[in-house]
C-alpha positions as CSV (number, residue, x, y, z in Angstrom):
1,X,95.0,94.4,107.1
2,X,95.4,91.5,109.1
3,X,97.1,92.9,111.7
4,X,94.0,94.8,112.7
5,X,92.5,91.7,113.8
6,X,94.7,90.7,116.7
7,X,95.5,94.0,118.4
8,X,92.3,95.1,119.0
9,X,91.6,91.5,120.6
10,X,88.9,90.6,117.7
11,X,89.6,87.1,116.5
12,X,88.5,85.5,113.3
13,X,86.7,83.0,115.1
14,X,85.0,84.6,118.0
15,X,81.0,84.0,118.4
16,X,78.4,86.3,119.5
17,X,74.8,86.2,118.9
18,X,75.1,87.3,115.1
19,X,77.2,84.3,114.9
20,X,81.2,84.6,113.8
21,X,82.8,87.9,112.6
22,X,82.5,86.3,108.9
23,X,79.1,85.4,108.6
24,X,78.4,88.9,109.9
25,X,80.8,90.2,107.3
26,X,79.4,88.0,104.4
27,X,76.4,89.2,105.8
28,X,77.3,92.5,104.4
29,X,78.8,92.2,101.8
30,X,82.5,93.1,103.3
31,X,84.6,90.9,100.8
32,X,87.8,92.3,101.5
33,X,87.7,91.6,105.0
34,X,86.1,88.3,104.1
35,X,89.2,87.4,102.0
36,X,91.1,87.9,105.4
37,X,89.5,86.3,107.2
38,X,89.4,83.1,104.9
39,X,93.4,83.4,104.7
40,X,93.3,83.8,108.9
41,X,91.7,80.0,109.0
42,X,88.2,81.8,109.8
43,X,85.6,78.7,110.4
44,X,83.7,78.2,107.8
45,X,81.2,76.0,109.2
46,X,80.0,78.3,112.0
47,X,76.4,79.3,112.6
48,X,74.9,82.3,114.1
49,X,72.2,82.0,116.5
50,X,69.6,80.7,113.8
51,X,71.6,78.1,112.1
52,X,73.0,80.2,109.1
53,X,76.4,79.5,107.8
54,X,78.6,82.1,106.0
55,X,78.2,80.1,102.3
56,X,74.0,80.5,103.6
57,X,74.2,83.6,104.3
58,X,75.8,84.8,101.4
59,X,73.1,83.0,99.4
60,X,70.4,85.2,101.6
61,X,71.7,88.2,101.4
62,X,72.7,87.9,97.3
63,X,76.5,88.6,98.2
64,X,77.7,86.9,94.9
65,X,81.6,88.1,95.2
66,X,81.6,86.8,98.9
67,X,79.8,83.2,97.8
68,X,83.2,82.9,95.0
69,X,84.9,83.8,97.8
70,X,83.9,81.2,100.4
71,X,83.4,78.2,97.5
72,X,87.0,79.1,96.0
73,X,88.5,78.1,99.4
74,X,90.1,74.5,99.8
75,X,88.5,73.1,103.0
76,X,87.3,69.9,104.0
77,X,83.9,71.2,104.9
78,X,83.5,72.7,101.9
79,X,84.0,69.7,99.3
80,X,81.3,68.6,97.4
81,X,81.0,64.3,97.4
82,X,79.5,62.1,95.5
């Protein structure tokens, strides 16, 4: 599946105004292509036009397989500190 991505010219990390193609895929529930995305370095910290993250909106939207998804991942942005 991953090869779909660069092809067709859509990147992982591309913004428009619904914010990155994973917060719109959290968004709705897509985990499969979530999972992709995660393993294609897909920025987790982006935020669509009204501030909402991918971990935020998975909270939103109740997308509970997509939330393990996103708090499973090892990044630095993602780490929980003391």
């Amino acid at each position: 599946m991953t090869e779909v991505f660069e092809p067709q010219g859509s990147y992982v990390n591309s913004l428009r105004d619904a914010g990155s193609p994973l917060i719109w895929d959290v968004a709705h529930g897509h985990q499969d292509v979530v999972g992709v995305q995660l393993q294609n370095n897909a920025n987790l910290v982006a935020e669509n036009n009204d501030t909402i993250t991918p971990l935020q909106s998975s909270v939103l939207v109740g997308s509970l397989p997509c939330l393990e998804l996103l708090v499973r991942i090892d990044h630095p942005n993602m780490r929980i500190t003391p």
